[in-house]
C-alpha positions, 0 to 999 in steps of 0.5 A: 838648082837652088835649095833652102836649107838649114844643115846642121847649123839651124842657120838657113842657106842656099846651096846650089846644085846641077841637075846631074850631080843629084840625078847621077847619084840614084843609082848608088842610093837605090843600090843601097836602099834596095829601090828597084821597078817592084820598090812601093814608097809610101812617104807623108809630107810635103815635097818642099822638104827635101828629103822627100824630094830626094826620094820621089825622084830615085824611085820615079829614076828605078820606075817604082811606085810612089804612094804619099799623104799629107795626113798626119794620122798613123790609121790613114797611114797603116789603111794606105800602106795595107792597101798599096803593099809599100815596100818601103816607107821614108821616115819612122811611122814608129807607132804602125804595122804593115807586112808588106813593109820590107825596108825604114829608111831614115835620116840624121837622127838618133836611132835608139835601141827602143825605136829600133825594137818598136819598129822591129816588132811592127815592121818585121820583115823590115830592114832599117838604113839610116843615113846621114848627110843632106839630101840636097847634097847627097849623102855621107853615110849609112848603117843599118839593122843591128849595126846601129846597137851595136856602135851606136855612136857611128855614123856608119860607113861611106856612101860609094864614091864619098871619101872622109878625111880628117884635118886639123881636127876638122871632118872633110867630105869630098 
């Protein structure tokens, strides 16, 4: 399949992928973002981007529960995620609290220490993961909790199966 997309580079692109090489990579994803058949996702948005996509799909393949909204409203966010018990939430909804919520995941942006502190205090029993790399390719890297103050410079450590070199000043992915 073919998809649109913008990287890093703000340039857009198609880039194609088989089925199977995004399919094949769930398990390792929802090994690390702890995705199993009792996973709740609540995500907003739309599934064009991909991101979304990406995470319907790995929690449809673990046969969790996918609850979703198009609403930009942090109150019909926190009602919902009350409502269903979402386990895990796709994106930073920093402004809300929901107990139930036990894993952020969120990807390719600056996590600084008073986002982190915010979403520790309104999520706490929460772990935070956030990866980088593009969702329509598989990702990179991961770091999560406490790691992310600790080295915020970091982009963390490789996905299993991904391997990084550097060549001539230049950053490989294999």
């Amino acid at each position: 399949f073919g998809v649109l997309t913008s990287g890093t580079s703000g340039l857009a692109k198609v880039l194609f992928r088989k089925e199977v090489s995004w399919r094949d990579f769930f398990p390792v994803q929802n090994d690390i973002f702890h995705i199993d058949r009792r996973a709740v996702l609540y995500l907003s948005g739309s599934m064009a981007f991909t991101g979304n996509l990406n995470m319907l799909m790995a929690f449809l393949y673990a046969g969790g529960t996918i609850v979703g909204t198009e609403a930009v409203q942090p109150k019909t966010w926190m009602k919902d995620i009350g409502e269903t018990q979402a386990t895990h939430v796709y994106m930073i909804p920093s402004k809300l609290s929901a107990p139930s919520v036990t894993h952020i995941l969120t990807g390719s942006q600056l996590m600084t220490k008073r986002i982190l502190d915010a979403l520790t205090r309104h999520f706490p029993r929460s772990r935070t993961i956030l990866y980088y790399g593009a969702s329509e390719l598989s990702y990179v890297s991961y770091i999560e909790g406490k790691d992310i103050l600790t080295h915020p410079n970091a982009v963390g450590r490789p996905f299993p199966g991904i391997s990084i070199s550097i060549r001539n000043e230049e950053i490989y992915v294999d």
